[in-house]
C-alpha positions in Angstrom: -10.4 -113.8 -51.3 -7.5 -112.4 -50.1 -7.0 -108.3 -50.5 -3.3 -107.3 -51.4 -2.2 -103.5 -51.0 0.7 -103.2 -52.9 3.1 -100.3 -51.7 2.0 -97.9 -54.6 -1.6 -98.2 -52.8 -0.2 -97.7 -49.0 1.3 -94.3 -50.7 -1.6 -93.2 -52.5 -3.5 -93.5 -48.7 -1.3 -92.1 -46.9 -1.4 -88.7 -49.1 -4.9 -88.5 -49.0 -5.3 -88.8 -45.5 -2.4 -85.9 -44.7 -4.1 -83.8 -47.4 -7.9 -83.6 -45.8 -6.1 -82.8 -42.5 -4.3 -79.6 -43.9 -7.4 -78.3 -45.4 -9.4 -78.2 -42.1 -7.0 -76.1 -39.8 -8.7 -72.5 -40.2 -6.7 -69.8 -38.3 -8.8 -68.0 -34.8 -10.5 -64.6 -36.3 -9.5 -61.6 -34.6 -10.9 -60.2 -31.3 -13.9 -57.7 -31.6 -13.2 -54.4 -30.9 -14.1 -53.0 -27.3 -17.0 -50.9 -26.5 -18.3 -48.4 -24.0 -15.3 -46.7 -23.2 -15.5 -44.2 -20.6 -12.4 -41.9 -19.4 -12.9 -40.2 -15.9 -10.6 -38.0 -14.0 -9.0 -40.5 -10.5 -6.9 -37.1 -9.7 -5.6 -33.8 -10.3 -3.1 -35.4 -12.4 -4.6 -39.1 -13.3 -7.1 -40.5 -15.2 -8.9 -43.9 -15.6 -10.2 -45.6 -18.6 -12.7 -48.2 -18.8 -14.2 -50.5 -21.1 -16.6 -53.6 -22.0 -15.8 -56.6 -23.9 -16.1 -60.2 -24.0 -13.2 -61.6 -23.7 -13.5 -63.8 -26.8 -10.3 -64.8 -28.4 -8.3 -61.8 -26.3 -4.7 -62.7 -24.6 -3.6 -59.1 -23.5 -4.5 -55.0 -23.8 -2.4 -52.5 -25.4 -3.2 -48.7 -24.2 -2.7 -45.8 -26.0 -2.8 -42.2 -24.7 -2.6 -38.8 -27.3 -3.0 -35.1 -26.5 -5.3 -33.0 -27.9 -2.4 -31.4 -30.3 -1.1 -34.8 -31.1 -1.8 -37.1 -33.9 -2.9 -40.8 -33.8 -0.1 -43.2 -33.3 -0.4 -47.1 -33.8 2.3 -47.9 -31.2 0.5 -48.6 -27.0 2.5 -47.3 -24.3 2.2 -51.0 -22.9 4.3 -52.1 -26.3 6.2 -54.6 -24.2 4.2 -55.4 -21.1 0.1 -56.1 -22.2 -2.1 -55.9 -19.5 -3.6 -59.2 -18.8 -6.7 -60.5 -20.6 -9.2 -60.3 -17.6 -8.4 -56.6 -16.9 -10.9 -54.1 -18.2 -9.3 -50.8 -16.8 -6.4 -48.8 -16.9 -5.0 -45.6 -15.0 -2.9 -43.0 -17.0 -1.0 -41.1 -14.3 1.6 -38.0 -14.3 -1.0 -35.7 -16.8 -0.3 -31.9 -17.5 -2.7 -30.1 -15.7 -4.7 -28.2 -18.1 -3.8 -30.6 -21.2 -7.0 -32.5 -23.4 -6.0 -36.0 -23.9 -7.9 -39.0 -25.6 -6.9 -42.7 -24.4 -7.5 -46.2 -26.5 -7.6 -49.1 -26.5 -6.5 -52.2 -28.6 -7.4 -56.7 -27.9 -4.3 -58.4 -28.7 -5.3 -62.0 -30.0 -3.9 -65.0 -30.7 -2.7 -64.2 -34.2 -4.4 -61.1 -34.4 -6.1 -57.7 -32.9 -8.8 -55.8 -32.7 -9.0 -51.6 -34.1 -7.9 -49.0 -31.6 -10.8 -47.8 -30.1 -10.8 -44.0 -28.4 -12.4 -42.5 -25.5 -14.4 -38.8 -26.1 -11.5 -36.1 -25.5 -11.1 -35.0 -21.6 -9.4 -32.2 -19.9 -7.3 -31.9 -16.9 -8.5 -28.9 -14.8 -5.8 -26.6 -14.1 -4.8 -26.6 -10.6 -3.9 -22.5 -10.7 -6.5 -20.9 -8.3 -8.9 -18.7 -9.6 -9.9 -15.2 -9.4 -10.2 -14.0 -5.3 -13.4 -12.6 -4.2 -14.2 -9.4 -5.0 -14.8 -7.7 -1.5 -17.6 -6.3 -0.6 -17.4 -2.3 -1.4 -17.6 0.4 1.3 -20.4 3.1 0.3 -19.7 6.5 0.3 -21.7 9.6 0.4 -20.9 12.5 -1.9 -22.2 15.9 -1.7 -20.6 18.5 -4.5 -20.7 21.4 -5.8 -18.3 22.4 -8.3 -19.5 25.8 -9.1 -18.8 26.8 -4.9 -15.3 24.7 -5.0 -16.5 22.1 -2.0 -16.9 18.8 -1.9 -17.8 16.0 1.3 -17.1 12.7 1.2 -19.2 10.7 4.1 -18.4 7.0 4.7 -17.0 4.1 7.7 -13.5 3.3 8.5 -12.5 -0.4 7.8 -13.8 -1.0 11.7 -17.4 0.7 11.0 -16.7 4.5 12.7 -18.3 7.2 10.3 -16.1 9.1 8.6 -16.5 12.5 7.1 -13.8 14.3 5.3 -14.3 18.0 3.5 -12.8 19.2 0.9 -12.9 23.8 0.3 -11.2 26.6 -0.3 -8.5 27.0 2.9 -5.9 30.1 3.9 -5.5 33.2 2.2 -4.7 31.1 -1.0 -8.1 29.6 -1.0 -6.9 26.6 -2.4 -9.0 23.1 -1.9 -7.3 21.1 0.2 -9.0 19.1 3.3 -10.5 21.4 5.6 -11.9 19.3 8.0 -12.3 15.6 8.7 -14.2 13.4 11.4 -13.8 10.1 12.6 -16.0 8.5 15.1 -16.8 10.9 18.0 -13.2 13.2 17.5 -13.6 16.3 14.9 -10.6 18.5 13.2 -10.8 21.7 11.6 -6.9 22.0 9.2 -4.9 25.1 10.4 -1.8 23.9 8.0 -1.1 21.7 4.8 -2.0 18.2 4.1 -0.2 18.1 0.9 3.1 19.8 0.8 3.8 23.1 -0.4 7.0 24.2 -2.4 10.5 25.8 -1.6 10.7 26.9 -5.4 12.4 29.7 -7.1 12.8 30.1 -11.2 15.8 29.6 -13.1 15.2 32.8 -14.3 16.0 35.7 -12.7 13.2 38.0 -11.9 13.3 41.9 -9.7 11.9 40.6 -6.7 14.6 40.7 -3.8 12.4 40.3 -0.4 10.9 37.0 1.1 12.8 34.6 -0.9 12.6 32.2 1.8 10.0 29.6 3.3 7.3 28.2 1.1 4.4 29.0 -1.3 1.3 27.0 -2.3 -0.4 24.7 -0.4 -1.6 27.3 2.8 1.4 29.5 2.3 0.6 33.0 1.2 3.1 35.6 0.4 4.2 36.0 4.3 5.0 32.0 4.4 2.3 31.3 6.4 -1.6 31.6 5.5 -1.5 35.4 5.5 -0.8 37.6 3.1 -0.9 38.1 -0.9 -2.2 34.6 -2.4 0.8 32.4 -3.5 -1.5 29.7 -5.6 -4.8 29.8 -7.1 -7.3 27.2 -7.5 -8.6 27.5 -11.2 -11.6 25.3 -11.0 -12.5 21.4 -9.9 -14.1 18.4 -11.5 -16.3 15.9 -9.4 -17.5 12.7 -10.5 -19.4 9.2 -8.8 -18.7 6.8 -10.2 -16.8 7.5 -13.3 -19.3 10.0 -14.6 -19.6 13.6 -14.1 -21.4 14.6 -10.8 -21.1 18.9 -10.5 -23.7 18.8 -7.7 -25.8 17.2 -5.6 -25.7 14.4 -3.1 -25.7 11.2 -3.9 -24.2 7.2 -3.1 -21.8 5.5 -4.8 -18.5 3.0 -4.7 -15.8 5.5 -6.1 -16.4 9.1 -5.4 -13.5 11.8 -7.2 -12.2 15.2 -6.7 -10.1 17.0 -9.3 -8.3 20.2 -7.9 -6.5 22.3 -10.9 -4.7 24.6 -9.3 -1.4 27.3 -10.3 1.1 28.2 -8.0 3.7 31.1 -7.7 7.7 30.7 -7.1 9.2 32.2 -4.1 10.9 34.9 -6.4 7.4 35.6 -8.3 5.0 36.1 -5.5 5.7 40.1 -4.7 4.9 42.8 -7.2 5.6 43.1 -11.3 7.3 39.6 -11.1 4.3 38.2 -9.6 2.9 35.1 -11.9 2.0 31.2 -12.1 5.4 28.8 -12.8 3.7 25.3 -12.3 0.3 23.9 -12.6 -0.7 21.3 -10.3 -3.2 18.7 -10.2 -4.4 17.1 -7.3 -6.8 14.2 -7.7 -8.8 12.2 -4.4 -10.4 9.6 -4.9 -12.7 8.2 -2.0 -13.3 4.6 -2.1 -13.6 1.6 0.4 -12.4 3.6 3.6 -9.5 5.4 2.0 -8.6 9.1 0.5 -6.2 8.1 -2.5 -4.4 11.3 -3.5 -2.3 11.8 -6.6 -0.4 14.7 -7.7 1.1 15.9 -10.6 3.0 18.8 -11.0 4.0 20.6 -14.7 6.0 23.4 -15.3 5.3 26.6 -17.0 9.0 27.8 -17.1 12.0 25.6 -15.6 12.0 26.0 -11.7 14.1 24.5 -9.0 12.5 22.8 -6.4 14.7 22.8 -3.4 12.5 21.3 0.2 9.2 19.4 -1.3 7.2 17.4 1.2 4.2 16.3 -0.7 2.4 14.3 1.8 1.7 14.9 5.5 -0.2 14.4 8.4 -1.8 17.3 10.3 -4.3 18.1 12.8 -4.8 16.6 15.8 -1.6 13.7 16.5 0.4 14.9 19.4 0.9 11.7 20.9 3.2 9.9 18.2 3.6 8.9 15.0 5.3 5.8 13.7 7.0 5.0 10.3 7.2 2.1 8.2 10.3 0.9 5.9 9.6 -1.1 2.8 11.6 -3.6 4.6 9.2 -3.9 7.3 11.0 -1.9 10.0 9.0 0.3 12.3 10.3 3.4 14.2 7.9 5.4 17.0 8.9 9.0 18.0 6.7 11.2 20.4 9.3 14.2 19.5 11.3 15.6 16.5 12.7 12.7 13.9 14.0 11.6 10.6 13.8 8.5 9.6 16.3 6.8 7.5 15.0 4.4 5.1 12.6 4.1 2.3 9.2 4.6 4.5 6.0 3.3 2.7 3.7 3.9 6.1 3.3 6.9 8.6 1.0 6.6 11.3 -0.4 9.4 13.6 -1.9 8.7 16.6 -4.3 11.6 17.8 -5.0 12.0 21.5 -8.8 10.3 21.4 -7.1 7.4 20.2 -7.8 7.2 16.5 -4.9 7.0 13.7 -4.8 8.5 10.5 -2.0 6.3 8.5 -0.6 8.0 5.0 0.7 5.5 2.7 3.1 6.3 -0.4 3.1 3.9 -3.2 6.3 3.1 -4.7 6.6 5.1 -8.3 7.8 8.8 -9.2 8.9 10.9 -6.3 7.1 8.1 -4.2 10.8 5.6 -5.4 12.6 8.9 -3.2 15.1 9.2 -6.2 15.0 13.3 -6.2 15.7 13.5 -2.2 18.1 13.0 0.2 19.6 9.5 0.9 19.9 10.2 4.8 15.8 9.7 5.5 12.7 10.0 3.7 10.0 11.1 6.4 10.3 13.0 9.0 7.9 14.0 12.3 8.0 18.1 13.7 6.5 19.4 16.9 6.2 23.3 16.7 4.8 22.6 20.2 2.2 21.1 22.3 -0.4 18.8 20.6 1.1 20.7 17.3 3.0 17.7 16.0 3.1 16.9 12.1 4.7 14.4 10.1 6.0 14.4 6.6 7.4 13.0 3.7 10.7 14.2 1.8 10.0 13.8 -1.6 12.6 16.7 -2.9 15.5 17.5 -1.1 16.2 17.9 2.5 14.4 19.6 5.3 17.1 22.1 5.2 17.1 23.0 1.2 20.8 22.5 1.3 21.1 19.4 -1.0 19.6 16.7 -4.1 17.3 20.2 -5.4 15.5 19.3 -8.8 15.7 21.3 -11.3 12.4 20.6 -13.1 12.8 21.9 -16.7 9.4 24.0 -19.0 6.5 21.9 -20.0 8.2 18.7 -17.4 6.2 16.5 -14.6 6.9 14.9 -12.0 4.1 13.0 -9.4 3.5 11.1 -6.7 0.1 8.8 -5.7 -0.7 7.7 -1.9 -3.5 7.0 0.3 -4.5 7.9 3.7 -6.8 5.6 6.0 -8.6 7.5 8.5 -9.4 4.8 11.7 
C-alpha cells in the first residue's frame, strides 16, 4: 500500500520538529564566584591580589579597588580591557602611602557573571620615617645645698673628660654665678662675670651724683669692679634633679637645675639714701648631657634704661683666641681686640691647655639682637696677657652711646643659651 503525505501533513512535521529543537537550548549558568583571595603588599606603593577559581564558564576578570573611606561601586577599573580568563592575579600600582584599600574581584561569563568578591582591608605603611633614637643620656653628679647658696655639677664632656663646674656666692656682691669649673687636667677659679652685668640707671631721678658710670650686678660692686658696697643681692636658690625638688645632698641624675633669684641696684641707686633694688633677675642652669644651659630673665621694679648689656660671656682662662660663628655659617678668629659684625650664634674660647669652652645663644628675645647695635653682636677684649674675654651684645653698644632700652615697671625681657665645656 502506497503512503501519501499530503502537503497539510509535510507542514504539520515540519512544525513539530522546529518546536522540540527551541525547547532544548538552555542558556550557560553563570560563573561561581572566586575564592581565597589574598591581597599582599609588592611595594611601597603596590599591591597584589590573588585568587582561586576554576575556570568554569569564565571569559575575562573585572578588578575593583575602594579605599577605606569609599563606598562599594559596581563599575572594575578594567571596564574596557578584562584580564584574560587564565590569569588569576592582579597588581594595583600608584597607592597613597598610608591609605587602607580593599580590592575585588568579579568572572565575566558568557552571558553572565559571578558577585564581586573582596579581599580583607590592607594598609599602605607610610613611608615618613619614624621617631630618631633617643641618645643615650650623659649622667651628672649633683651635690646641693640650698640653705649655703652652692651647688656642683660633676659630669664628661661629649669626648669623655670630667667635668666639674661650681656654682656660689662670688665678689663683694656674693651673688651665685660660676665660681670655678674643671675640664680634664686644666682648673679655673672666676675673677670676673660669666653672665653680664648692667649699665642701668632709672628713669627717675634720684640724689645720688657720684659713680654713675661702669656697671652693677653680676661681680660689680659699688666701685665697678668686685670691691666695694654690694650692687646685687642674691635672695635665695631652688635646686632640683630631675624635675623634683633636691635642697641638699648628692645624688645622680639626667637633668640637674639651679634657680638663682637675685635683685640688683641701678647705677644712680647704689650709694646712700637712694640706694635700692630696680630689677629682679632670674637666672636658671640647667646641666644636662655635657652642657650648662643658662636662661635669664630680667623684670623691672620701676622703668630703667639699660644702656651696655652683655649677658653672656666667656672668662677665665682663653688667651689664645676665640672664634665666632654667624647664623649664616661664617666664622671669624681674633687673638686680639674685635667686634664681629653679624648675627653670631657660636663663640668659642680656646684656653692655653688646649680645651674650648663654646657659648651658644639661641635665637629668641635679646638672643634675635633686636635691642642692640646693628654694627656687631659679640665682641672679644684683652685687658692684658692671658686676660682675654669674649662677649655678647645683647643691649646697646660697647660704648653706651646708642639702641639703649628703655625697659618700662613690671616688663621682661630674656635670653637662653648654652655653654659646652671640651
Amino acid at each position: 500500500m502506497k503512503m501519501i503525505l499530503t502537503p497539510i501533513l509535510l507542514a504539520a512535521l515540519t512544525l513539530f520538529s522546529c518546536g522540540g529543537n527551541e525547547q532544548t537550548d538552555n542558556p550557560p549558568a553563570a560563573p561561581a564566584d572566586p575564592t581565597n583571595l589574598t591581597a599582599a603588599l609588592d611595594s611601597d606603593t603596590s599591591a597584589r591580589l590573588t585568587w582561586e577559581h576554576s575556570g568554569e564558564g569564565v571569559e575575562g576578570w573585572w578588578v575593583f579597588m575602594r579605599k577605606g573611606t569609599e563606598s562599594i561601586s559596581s563599575q572594575p577599573l578594567n571596564a574596557a580591557d578584562p584580564l584574560p580568563a587564565s590569569e588569576r592575579t592582579y597588581l594595583f600600582e600608584n597607592l597613597a602611602q598610608g591609605e587602607t584599600y580593599s580590592f575585588g574581584v568579579k568572572a565575566k561569563g558568557a552571558s553572565a557573571s559571578s558577585g564581586i568578591v573582596y579581599s580583607d582591608a590592607l594598609t599602605v605603611p607610610s613611608n615618613e620615617p619614624g621617631p630618631e633614637p633617643k641618645p643615650e643620656t650623659v649622667p651628672v653628679t649633683l651635690t646641693a645645698d640650698e640653705t649655703g647658696l652652692t651647688a656642683e655639677f660633676r659630669s664628661k664632656s661629649a669626648e669623655g673628660d670630667d667635668i666639674l663646674i661650681t656654682l656660689a656666692p662670688v665678689s663683694n656682691n656674693k651673688t651665685v654665678q660660676i665660681d670655678r669649673y674643671e675640664i680634664g687636667s686644666e682648673k679655673f677659679r672666676s675673677y670676673t662675670d660669666w653672665l653680664g652685668p648692667y649699665n642701668m640707671k632709672t628713669v627717675a631721678q634720684t640724689t645720688q651724683t657720684e659713680k654713675l658710670s661702669g656697671f652693677v650686678g653680676g661681680w660689680h660692686a659699688s666701685n665697678g669692679d668686685g670691691t666695694g658696697d654690694p650692687t646685687a643681692q642674691t635672695q635665695s636658690i631652688e635646686i632640683s634633679l630631675d624635675g623634683e625638688s633636691f635642697p641638699s645632698g648628692t645624688a645622680t641624675g639626667s637633668e640637674a637645675t639651679v634657680i638663682v633669684h637675685n635683685k640688683v641696684e641701678a647705677l644712680n641707686t647704689k650709694l646712700g639714701e637712694s640706694k635700692r633694688f630696680v630689677i629682679n633677675e632670674d637666672v636658671t642652669y640647667t646641666f644636662k648631657d655635657s652642657r650648662l644651659y643658662v636662661k635669664v630673665e630680667i623684670t623691672a621694679i620701676e622703668s630703667v634704661r639699660i644702656a651696655i648689656y652683655y649677658g653672656m660671656q666667656i672668662a677665665g682662662g682663653f688667651c689664645n683666641s676665640f672664634t665666632f660663628t654667624t647664623d649664616d655659617g661664617k666664622t671669624s678668629t681674633t687673638t686680639g681686640n674685635f667686634n664681629c659684625p653679624g648675627k653670631v650664634r657660636d663663640i668659642t674660647g680656646l684656653s692655653a691647655g688646649g680645651h674650648t669652652v663654646t657659648a651658644h645663644m639661641f635665637d629668641e628675645g635679646l638672643g634675635t639682637f633686636s635691642k642692640a647695635t646693628p654694627a656687631y653682636s659679640a665682641l672679644a677684649q684683652y685687658y692684658g696677657a692671658n686676660n682675654g674675654k669674649a662677649y655678647y651684645m645683647l643691649i646697646g653698644d660697647m660704648n653706651g652711646s646708642s639702641s639703649a632700652l628703655v625697659l618700662k615697671k613690671d616688663a621682661t625681657v630674656y635670653w637662653t643659651g648654652y655653654y659646652e665645656f671640651k
